[in-house]
Structure formats: C-alpha cells, structure tokens
C-alpha positions as a Python dict, from the first residue, in 0.01 Angstrom:
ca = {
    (1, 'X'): (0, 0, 0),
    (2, 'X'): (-317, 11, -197),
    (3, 'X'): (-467, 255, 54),
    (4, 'X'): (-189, 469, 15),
    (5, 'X'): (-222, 417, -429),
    (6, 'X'): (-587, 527, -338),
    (7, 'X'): (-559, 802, -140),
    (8, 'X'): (-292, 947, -449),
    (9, 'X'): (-580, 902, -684),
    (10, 'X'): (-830, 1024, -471),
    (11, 'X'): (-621, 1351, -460),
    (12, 'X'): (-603, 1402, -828),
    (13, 'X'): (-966, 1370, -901),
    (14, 'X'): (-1045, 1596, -558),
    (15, 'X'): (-821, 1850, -568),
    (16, 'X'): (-587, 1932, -273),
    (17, 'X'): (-623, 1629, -25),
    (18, 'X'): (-540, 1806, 293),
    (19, 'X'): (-885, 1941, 278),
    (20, 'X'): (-1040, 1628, 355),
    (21, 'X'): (-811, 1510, 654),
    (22, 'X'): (-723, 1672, 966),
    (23, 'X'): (-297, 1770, 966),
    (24, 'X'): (-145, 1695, 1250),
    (25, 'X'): (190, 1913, 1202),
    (26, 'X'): (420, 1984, 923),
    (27, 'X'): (789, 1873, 892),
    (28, 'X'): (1021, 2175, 685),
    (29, 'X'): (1297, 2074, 435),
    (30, 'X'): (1549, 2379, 380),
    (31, 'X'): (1726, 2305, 10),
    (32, 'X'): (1937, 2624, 79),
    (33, 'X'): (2075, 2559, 421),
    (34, 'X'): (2363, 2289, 346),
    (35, 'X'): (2486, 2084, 629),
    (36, 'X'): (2749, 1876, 490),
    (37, 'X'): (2843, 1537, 315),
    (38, 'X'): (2630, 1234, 391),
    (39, 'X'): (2820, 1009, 684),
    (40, 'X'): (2503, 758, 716),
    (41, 'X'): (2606, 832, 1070),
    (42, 'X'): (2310, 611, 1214),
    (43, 'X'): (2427, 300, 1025),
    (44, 'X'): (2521, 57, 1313),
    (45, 'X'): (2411, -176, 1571),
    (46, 'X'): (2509, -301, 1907),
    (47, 'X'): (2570, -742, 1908),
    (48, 'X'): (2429, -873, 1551),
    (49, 'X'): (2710, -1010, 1444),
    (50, 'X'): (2788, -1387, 1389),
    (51, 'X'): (3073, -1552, 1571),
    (52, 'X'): (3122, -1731, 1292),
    (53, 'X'): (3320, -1566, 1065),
    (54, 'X'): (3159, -1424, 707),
    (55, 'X'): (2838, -1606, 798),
    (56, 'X'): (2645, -1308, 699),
    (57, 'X'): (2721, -1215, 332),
    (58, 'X'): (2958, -892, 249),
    (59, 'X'): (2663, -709, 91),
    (60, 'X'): (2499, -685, 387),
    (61, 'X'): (2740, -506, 567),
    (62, 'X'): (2837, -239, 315),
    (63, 'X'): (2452, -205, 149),
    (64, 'X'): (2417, 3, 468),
    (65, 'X'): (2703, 141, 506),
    (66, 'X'): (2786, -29, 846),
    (67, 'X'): (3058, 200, 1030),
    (68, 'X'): (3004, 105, 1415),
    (69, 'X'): (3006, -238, 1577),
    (70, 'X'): (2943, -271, 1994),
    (71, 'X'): (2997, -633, 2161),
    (72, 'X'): (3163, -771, 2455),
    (73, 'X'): (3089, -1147, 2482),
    (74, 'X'): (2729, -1108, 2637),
    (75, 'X'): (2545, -1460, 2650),
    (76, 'X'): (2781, -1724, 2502),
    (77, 'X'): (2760, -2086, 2506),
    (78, 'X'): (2840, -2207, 2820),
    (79, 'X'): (3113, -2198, 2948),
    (80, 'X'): (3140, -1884, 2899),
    (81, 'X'): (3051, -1614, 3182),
    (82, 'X'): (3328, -1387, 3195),
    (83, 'X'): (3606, -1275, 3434),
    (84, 'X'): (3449, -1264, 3739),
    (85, 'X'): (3376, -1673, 3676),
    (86, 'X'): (3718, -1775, 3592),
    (87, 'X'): (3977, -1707, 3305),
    (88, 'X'): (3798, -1986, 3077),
    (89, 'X'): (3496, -1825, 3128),
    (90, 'X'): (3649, -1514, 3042),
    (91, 'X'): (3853, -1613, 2741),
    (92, 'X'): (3537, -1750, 2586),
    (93, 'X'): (3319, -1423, 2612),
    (94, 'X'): (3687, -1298, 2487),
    (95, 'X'): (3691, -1525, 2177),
    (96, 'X'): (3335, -1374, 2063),
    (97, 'X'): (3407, -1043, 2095),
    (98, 'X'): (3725, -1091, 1931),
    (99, 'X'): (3590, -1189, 1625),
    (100, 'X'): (3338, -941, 1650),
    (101, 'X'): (3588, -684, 1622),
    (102, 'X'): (3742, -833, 1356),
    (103, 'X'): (3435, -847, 1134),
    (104, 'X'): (3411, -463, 1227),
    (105, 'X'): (3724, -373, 1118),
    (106, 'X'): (3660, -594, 752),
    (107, 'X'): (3458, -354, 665),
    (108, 'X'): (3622, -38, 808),
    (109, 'X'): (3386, 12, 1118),
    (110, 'X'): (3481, 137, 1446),
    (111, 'X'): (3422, -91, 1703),
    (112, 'X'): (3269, -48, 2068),
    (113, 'X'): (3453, -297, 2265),
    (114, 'X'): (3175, -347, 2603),
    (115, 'X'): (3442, -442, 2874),
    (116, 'X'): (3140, -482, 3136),
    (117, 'X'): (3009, -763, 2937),
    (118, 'X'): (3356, -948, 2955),
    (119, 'X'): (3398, -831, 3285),
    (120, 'X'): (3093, -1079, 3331),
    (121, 'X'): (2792, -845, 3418),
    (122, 'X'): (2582, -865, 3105),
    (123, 'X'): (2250, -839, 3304),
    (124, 'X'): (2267, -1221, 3350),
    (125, 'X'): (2529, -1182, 3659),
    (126, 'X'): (2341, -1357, 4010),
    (127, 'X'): (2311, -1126, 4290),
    (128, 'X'): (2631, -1222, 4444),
    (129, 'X'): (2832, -1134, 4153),
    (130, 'X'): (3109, -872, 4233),
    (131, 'X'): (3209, -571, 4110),
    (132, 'X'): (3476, -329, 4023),
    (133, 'X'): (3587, -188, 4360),
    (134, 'X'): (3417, -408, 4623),
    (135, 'X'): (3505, -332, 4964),
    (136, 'X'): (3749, -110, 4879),
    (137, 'X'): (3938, -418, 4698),
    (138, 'X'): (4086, -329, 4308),
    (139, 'X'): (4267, -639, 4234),
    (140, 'X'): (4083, -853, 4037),
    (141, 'X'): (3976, -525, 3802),
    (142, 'X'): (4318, -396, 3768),
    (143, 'X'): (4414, -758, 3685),
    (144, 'X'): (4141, -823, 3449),
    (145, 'X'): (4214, -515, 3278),
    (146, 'X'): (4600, -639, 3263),
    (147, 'X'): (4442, -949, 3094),
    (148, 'X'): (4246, -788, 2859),
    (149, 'X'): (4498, -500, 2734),
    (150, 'X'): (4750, -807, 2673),
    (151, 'X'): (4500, -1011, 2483),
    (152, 'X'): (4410, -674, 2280),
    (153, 'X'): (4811, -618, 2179),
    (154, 'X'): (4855, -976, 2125),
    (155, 'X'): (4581, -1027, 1840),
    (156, 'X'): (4619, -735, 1685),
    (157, 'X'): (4321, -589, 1818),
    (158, 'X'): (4379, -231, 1923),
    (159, 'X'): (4312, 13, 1604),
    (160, 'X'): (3934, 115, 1548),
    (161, 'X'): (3879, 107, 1878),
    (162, 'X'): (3661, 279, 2133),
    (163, 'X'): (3591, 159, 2491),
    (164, 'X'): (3253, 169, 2691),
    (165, 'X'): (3413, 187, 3035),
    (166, 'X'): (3051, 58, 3137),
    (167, 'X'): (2722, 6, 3059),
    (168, 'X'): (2423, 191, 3205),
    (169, 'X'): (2510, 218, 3505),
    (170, 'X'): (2230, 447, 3602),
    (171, 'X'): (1976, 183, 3508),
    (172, 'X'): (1731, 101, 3774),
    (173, 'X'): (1719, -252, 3877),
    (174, 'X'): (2085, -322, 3931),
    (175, 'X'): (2103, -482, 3563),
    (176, 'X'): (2403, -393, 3482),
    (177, 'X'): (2561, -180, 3784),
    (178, 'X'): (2454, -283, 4153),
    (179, 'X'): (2644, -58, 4369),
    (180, 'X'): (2668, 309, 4447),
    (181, 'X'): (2732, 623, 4181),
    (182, 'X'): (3048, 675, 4421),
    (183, 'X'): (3183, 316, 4329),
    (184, 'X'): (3125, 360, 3969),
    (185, 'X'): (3291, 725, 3945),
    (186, 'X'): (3580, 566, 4125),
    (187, 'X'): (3598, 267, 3881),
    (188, 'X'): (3584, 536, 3581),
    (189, 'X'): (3863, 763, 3686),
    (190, 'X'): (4106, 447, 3763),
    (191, 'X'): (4012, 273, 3442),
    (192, 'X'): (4051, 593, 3237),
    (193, 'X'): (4396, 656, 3347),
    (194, 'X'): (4478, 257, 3342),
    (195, 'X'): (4354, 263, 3004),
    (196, 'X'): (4509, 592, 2905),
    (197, 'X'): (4834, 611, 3059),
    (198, 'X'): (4906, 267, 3151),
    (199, 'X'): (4929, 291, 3587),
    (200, 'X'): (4946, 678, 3598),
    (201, 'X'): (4820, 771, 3918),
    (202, 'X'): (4426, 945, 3959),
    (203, 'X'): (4514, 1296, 4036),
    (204, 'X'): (4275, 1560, 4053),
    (205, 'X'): (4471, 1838, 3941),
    (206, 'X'): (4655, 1661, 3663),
    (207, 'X'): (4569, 1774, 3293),
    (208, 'X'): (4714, 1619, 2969),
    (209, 'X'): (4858, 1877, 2747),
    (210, 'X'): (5028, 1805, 2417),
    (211, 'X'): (5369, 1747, 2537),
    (212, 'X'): (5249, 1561, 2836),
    (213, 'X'): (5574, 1324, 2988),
    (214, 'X'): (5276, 1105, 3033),
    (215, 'X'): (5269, 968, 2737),
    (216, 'X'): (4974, 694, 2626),
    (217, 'X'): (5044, 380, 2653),
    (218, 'X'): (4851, 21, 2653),
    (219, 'X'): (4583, 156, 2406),
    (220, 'X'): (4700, 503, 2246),
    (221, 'X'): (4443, 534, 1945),
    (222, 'X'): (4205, 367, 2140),
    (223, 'X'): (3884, 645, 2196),
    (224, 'X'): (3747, 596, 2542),
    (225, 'X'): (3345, 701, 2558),
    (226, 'X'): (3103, 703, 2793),
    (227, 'X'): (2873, 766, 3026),
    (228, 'X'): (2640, 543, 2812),
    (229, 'X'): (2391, 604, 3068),
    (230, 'X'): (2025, 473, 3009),
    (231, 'X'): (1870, 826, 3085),
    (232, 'X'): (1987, 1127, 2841),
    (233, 'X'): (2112, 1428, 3005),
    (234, 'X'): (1910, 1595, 3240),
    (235, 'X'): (2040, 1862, 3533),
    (236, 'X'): (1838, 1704, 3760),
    (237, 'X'): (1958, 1345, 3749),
    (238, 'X'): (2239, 1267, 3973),
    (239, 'X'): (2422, 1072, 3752),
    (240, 'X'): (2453, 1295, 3513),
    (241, 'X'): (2584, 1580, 3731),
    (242, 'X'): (2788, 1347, 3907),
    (243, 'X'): (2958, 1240, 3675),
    (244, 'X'): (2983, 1547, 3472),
    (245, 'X'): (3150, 1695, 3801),
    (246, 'X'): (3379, 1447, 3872),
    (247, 'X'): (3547, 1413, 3519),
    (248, 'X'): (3564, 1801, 3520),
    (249, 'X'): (3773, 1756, 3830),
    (250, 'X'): (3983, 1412, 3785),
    (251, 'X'): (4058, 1522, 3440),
    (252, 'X'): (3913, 1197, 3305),
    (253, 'X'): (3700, 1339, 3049),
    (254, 'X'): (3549, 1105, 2726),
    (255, 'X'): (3636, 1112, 2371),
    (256, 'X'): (3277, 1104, 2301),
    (257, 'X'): (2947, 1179, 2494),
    (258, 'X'): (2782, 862, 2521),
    (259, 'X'): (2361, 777, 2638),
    (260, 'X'): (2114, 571, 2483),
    (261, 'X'): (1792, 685, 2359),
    (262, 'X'): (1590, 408, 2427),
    (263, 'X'): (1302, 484, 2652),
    (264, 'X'): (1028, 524, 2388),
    (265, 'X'): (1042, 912, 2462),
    (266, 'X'): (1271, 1228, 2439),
    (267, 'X'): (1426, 1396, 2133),
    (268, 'X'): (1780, 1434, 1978),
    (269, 'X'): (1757, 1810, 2022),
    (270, 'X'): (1643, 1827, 2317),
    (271, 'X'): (1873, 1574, 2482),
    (272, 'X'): (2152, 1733, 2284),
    (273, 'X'): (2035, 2053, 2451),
    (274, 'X'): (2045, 1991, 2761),
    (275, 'X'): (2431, 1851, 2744),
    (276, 'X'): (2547, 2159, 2565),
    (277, 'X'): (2405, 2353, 2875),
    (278, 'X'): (2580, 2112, 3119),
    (279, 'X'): (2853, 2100, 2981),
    (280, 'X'): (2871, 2493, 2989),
    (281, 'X'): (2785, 2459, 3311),
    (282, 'X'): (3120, 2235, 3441),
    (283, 'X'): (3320, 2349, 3190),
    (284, 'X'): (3400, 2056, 2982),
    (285, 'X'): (3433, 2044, 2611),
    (286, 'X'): (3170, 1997, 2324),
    (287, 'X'): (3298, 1617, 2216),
    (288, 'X'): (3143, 1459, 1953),
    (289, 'X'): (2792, 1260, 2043),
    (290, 'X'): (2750, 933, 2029),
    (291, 'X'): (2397, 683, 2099),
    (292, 'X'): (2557, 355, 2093),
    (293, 'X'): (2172, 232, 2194),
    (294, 'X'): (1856, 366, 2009),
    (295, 'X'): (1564, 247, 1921),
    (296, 'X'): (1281, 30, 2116),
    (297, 'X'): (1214, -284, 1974),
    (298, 'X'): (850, -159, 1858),
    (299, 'X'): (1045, 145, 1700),
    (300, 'X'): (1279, -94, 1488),
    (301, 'X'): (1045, -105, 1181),
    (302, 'X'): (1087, 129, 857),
    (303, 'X'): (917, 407, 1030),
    (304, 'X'): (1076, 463, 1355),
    (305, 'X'): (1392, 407, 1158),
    (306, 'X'): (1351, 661, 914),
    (307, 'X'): (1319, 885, 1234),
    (308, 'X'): (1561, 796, 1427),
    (309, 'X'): (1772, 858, 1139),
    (310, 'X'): (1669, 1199, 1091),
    (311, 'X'): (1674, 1312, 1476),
    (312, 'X'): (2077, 1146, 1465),
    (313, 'X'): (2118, 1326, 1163),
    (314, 'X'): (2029, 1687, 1259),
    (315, 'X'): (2256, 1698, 1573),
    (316, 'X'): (2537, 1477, 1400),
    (317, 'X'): (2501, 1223, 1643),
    (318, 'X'): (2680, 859, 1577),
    (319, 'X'): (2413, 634, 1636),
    (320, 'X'): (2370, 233, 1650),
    (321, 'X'): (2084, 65, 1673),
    (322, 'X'): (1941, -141, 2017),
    (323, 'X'): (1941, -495, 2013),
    (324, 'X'): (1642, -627, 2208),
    (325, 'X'): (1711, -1043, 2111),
    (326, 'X'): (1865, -1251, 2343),
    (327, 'X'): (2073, -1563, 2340),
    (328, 'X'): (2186, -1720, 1994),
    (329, 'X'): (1938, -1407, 1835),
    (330, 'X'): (2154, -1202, 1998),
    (331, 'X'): (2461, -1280, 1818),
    (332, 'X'): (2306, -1255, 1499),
    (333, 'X'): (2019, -1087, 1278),
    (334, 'X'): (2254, -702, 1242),
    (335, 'X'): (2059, -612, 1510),
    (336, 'X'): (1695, -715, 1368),
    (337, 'X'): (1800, -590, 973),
    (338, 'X'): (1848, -934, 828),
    (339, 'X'): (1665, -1284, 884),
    (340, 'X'): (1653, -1619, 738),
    (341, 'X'): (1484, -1936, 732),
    (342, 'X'): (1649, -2109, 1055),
    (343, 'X'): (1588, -1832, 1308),
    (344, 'X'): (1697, -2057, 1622),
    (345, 'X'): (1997, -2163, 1445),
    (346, 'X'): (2337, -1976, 1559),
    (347, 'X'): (2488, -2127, 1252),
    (348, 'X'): (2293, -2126, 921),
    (349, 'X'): (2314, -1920, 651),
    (350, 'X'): (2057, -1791, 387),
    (351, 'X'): (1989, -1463, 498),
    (352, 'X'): (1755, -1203, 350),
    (353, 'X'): (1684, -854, 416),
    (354, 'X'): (1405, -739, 591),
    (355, 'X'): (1180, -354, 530),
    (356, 'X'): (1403, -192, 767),
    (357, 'X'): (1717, -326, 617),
    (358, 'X'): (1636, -152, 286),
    (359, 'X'): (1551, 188, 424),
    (360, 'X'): (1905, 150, 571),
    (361, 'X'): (2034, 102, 260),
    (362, 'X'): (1835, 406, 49),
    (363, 'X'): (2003, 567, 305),
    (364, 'X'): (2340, 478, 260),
    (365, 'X'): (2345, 418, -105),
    (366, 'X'): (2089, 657, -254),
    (367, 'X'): (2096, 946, -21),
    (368, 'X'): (2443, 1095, -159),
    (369, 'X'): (2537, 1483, -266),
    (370, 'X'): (2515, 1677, 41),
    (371, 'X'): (2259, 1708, 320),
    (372, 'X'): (2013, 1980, 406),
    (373, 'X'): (1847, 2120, 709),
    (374, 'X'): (1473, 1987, 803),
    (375, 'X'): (1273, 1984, 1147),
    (376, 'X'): (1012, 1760, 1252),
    (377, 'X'): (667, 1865, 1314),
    (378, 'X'): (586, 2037, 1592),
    (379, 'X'): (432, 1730, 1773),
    (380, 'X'): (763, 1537, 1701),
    (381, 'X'): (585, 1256, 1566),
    (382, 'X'): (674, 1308, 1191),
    (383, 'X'): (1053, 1391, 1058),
    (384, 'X'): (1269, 1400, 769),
    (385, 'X'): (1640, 1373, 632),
    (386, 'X'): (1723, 1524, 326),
    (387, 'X'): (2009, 1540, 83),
    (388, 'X'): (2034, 1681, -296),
    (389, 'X'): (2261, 1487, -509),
    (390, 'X'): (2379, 1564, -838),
    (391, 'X'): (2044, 1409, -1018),
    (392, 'X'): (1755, 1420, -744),
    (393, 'X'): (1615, 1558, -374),
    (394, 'X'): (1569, 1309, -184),
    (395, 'X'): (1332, 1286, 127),
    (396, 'X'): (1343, 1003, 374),
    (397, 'X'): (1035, 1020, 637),
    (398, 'X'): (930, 855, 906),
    (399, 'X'): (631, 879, 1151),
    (400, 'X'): (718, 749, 1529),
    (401, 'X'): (515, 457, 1547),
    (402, 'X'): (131, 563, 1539),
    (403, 'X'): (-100, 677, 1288),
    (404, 'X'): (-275, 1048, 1110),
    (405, 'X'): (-206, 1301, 841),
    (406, 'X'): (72, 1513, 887),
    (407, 'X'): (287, 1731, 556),
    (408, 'X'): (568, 1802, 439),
    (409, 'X'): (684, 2171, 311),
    (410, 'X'): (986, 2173, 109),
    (411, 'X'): (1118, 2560, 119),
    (412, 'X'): (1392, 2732, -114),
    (413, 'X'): (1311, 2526, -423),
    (414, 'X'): (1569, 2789, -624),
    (415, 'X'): (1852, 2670, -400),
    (416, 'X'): (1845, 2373, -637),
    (417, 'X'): (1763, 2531, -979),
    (418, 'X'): (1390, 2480, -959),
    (419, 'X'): (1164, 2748, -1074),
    (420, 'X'): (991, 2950, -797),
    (421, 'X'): (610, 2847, -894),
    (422, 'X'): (474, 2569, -1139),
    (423, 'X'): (414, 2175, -1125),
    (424, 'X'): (678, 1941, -916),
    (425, 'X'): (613, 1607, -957),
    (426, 'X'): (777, 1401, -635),
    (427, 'X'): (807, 1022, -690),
    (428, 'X'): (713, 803, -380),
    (429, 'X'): (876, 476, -214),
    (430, 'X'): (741, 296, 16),
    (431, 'X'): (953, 80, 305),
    (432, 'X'): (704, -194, 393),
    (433, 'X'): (673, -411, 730),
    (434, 'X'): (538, -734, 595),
    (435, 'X'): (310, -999, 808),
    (436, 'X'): (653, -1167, 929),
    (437, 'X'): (758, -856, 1192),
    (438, 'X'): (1113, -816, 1208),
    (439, 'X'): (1194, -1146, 1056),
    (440, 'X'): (984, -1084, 724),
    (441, 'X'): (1158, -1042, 391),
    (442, 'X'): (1117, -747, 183),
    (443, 'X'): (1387, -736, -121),
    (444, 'X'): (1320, -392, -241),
    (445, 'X'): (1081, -79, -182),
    (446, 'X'): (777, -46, -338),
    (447, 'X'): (749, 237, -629),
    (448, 'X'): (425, 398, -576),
    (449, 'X'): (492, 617, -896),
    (450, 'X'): (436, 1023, -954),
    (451, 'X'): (233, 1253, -885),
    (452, 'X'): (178, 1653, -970),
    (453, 'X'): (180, 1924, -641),
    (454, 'X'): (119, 2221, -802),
    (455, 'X'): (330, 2527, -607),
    (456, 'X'): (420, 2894, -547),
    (457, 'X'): (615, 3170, -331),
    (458, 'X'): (903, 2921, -363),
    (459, 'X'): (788, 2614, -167),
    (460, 'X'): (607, 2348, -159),
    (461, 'X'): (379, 2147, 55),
    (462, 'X'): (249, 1769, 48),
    (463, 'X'): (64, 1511, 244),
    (464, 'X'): (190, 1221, 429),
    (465, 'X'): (-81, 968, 475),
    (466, 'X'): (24, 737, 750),
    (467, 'X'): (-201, 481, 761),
    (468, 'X'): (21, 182, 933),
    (469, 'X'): (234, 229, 1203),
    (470, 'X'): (560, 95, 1039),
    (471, 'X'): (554, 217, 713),
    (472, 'X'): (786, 430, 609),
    (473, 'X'): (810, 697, 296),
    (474, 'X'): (1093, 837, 64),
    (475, 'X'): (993, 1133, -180),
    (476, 'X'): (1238, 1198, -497),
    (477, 'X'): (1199, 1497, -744),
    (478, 'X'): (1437, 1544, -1014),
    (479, 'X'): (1680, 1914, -997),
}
C-alpha cells in the first residue's frame, strides 16, 4: 500500500509517471457502448457451504450477491460414500447436498446439483469402483437415478435446479471418469432423456417441439448443463467434438454450455470463440454459457478475481468460483471468501471476510447502473469491468497474478456528461491480500484517496502500478 501512496505522489511532483516505467499493455473502457444491467454473474462458488444450517451469517451470502450454488455430497463424514457403496452411504452424501440446496434457494440462487459426486465418484472412488454403464449393465444407474428423482420430489427439492450430468469427464487421470468417451456419451443421452422425459426411449431422430406428446416429467424446470469438461472448447479435442456430434444427433442437447476454466491459461473470448464456431459447425444452438469451475487456487486472491470477473463479464458467462480445499474445508469457507478463527472445525462460527470477499462485494453492491464495454490489454494480463451508475464510473481491475506497469484508457468521456478535455480526478481502492493468504481478514478496502489526470481528444489514460501479485484496484470518478 505505501508503495502504491508513493508512487501517486511521486507522479504529482514528476509529471506523467508512465515516463519513468516501462507499459506493458493498455486495457480500454468504452462509456458509450452499453451492455446491459449488472447480473454480478460471477458471484458463486462450487461446495463452500456449511451442512449446518445458517452457520455462515446471511450477510455473507447476499454482500456478494450469491446466485449459484454446485454440491453433491463430495467427502462426508464417514459413512458416507455414495451409491455405488450402499443406500446409507448414499443417503448421507444425499443429506449434505440436500441442505446445500436448500441454503441456495434461501437466498434465491440456482443450484448445481453434482449427481457424480452422489453417484460416489468424487475423485476419492478406489480403482475398482464402477461406473455408469459397465459391461453393458444400466441397472444400478437407472435405479440410482429412480432413487434420487424420488428423494428430489419428496423434499421439495426440484425448483432452482440445474443438473451436471457429470463431472470432467475428459480429465486425465481417471479422477472423476475412468472409462471410454463412448461409455460416457452413452450415459449422457440415457440420463438426459431419463431426466427429461421420465423413460422415453434414446432415439436419434427424435426432436422435442413445443407440443411434444412427450411431455417432461420427473424434473420439468429442472435445467440440465453440461459438458463441464476440464478443457474449454477446442476442434481438436475429441471430447469436445464428440460430444458436440453426438448431442447434435441424439437430440440431447444442454440448457447451458458448461467447461471450467481452470488450467491457469486460456481466455473467456477465446474459449467462447471457439464454441460459437463449433457450434456453427454441428449445428446446435447458441445456449447460454456457464463456468461452474474457475479460478486456480493461486488465482483466488483480489487480483485474479477482479479478472476473472471481467473476462465472465464480457462474454456474459455465469461463473462460480473453484474450490481447491478438501475435507471439512471443503464444506465450508464460500469457496475461500470467508474464514474464521477455528479453521479445522466443520462446526464453529465467527466468520470474517477475507480481501477477496470484499472485491466480491464492490462488485455486487457498488457496481450498479449499467455496464460498459472494456478489453484487456493486449498481453491479457491486465482487465477491467466497468459500469456507470447514477452518481459515479466505476472501474474494477485486476492483473493475473504477476507483476509490471500496465494503463488504463477510459474513451467516450461525453457518453457520461463529462467535458471532452480538462482535469478528472479518479479516486482509488485498493483490495488487499494480507500475511494470512486466503484465511486473512480484511473488513474493508483501503481508500488510497484522489488524484488529478489531466486529459484531451475525449479520453483518458492512467497507470496501474502492480507491485504485488494479489492486489487488486477499483478507480471511481464522479459523472
């Protein structure tokens, strides 16, 4: 912080501050190209929810606006394994994501109901475990799913939901899916139509219309999603065109386009990219996005937030956050935004907010009006999200974990009623990653006051000094 004070002094006694550091690229903020009302569409998180009911105060929850939830039961107490381990097993992992769901829906959220997990293979599964479809054999799926739809009906559960047929099943290593792409494109085109249409029959040619006979039936405002696949769309993986094929085909297409961007590399626009073309290419429809996994752990600070946050943004992508703890963590923490005292404890209280909480929450509570267009830099390391409310511009920036100078131009100042030339003077925030990680408290942002960028020709242009790797910026200038 006191760098950062410096270097803000430094510029006022020595004139224009980029002269003295090399720029590594420029994010652009458009005030004149509008892009809609503010959805804080990147405002959730897979797990990170107490089993406990209310455990985790209200205001947590709606300070960041908190609109999707994803669980399934993953890593209970003991017993508690899933289906393939016996129906107390399974009515454990059951119980937690039940009252998952329900603390979703409290506050309005959709939830992302992970059958896999329940199904039992969570990425703790032995090698012998089985799977959907084994030899041939569909019994013990098409009963588990009977089991599960009944449970769903019976407590109430079935609004708000959406359905991850499975988890990355692409992912190397067998984690979560140890068998062929062929078995798993079977498995999704019976589940889709179990799920859809109660025991309709997979046919090829068939194609719901809007006075289908086939009406829905176990789950009708349930949204079923996928791939979720690990890797983001690429023509030249096979699991993408696979699949993309054979729901073109069996007429099992998603509600929503599902990956994770979680590798530590890649872009929203480019990933987005390449589905459009795909999708041109097999003929499917343009469904809304959704990255129900984003984020690497070292990313899951107030800078790679703020980034992730504007790469969701720009393509309207739904996106909630990765959850890298395990065990009792896992089940707790809103997926690394909160902490408290007893971090080992599944059951105590006295939670706090951490630096990337409140950047979720400017955000969500300050970042209102409507938003406007921006592009990162041309290196992709720096990026914005902007919106102009009725009283300021707001700019929420991030750097992707590393260090430099980049800037920040800020075009079509008349859009909003400013003059075309003079003196703007942009307030800064700061989002802070204290000495405690992801488990440090940090109550508010730190105001790091005004300063003066004189301008002309309608635009104008400012340094970011990123001098941390986790720190991450919000600029305000009054209409």
């Amino acid at each position: 912080m006191y760098q950062f004070l410096s270097l803000f002094l430094a510029a006022s006694a020595l004139g224009n501050p980029l002269e003295k550091r090399q720029v590594s690229g420029t994010s652009t903020v458009n005030l004149g190209n509008n892009t809609g009302t503010p959805g804080h569409l990147a405002s959730g998180f897979i797990y990170g929810i107490p089993d406990t009911p209310n455990q985790i105060p209200d205001h947590f929850y709606t300070d960041i606006g908190f609109n999707h939830g994803r669980a399934g039961g993953a890593q209970v107490a003991a017993p508690g394994r899933g289906w393939i381990w016996g129906l107390t097993e399974y009515k454990n992992r059951f119980a937690s994501a039940l009252s998952n769901y329900q603390t979703t829906r409290k506050y309005g959220a959709t939830f992302i109901f992970l059958i896999h997990d329940l199904w039992g293979a969570d990425g703790t599964q032995n090698s012998t475990a089985p799977y959907p479809g084994d030899n041939g054999v569909w019994t013990s799926w098409d009963n588990y799913l009977t089991q599960w739809i009944s449970d769903m009906k019976a407590n109430g559960a079935t609004t708000g939901l959406s359905v991850d047929i499975w988890n990355e099943p692409d992912l190397g290593g067998g984690i979560f899916w140890n068998r062929s792409l062929a078995q798993y494109l079977q498995m999704w085109g019976r589940t889709y139509y179990r799920l859809r249409y109660g025991n309709f029959p997979i046919q090829t040619a068939f194609q719901e219309t809007s006075n289908s006979v086939h009406d829905r039936k176990d789950l009708p405002t349930a949204k079923l999603i996928g791939p979720a696949f690990a890797g983001q769309p690429d023509a030249s993986n096979t699991w993408w065109t696979g699949f993309l094929s054979f729901v073109a085909s069996n007429a099992s297409v998603p509600d929503e386009w599902v990956w994770h961007m979680e590798g530590g590399g890649g872009d929203m626009e480019g990933a987005y990219g390449a589905l459009y073309s795909m999708l041109q290419t097999y003929k499917l429809p343009n469904k809304p996005v959704n990255i129900d996994e984003y984020a690497t752990y070292p990313e899951e600070v107030p800078a790679g937030s703020a980034w992730w946050i504007s790469q969701l943004e720009r393509v309207n992508a739904i996106g909630l956050r990765g959850n890298w703890l395990s065990g009792t963590q896992l089940h707790d923490f809103m997926g690394s935004l909160v902490s408290k005292a007893s971090q080992t404890s599944a059951t105590a209280g006295g939670y706090f907010p951490n630096g990337d909480f409140q950047v979720y929450k400017y955000y969500n509570l300050n970042m209102t009006g409507h938003r406007v267009g921006s592009s990162p830099s041309a290196d992709l390391k720096l990026d914005t999200y902007a919106t102009v409310g009725t009283d300021l511009v707001r700019v929420l920036t991030g750097v992707r974990i590393t260090t430099g100078t980049w800037q920040i131009t800020i075009n079509d100042l008349s859009a909003v009623g400013l003059p075309t030339s003079g003196t703007l003077n942009i307030r800064t925030w700061s989002f802070p990653y204290p000495s405690g990680g992801h488990f440090g408290e940090v109550d508010a942002p730190t105001d790091l006051g005004y300063y003066g960028h004189v301008y002309s020709g309608n635009s104008v242009t400012f340094p970011v000094y990123q001098t941390d790797t986790t720190t991450a910026y919000a600029f305000e200038f009054a209409l």
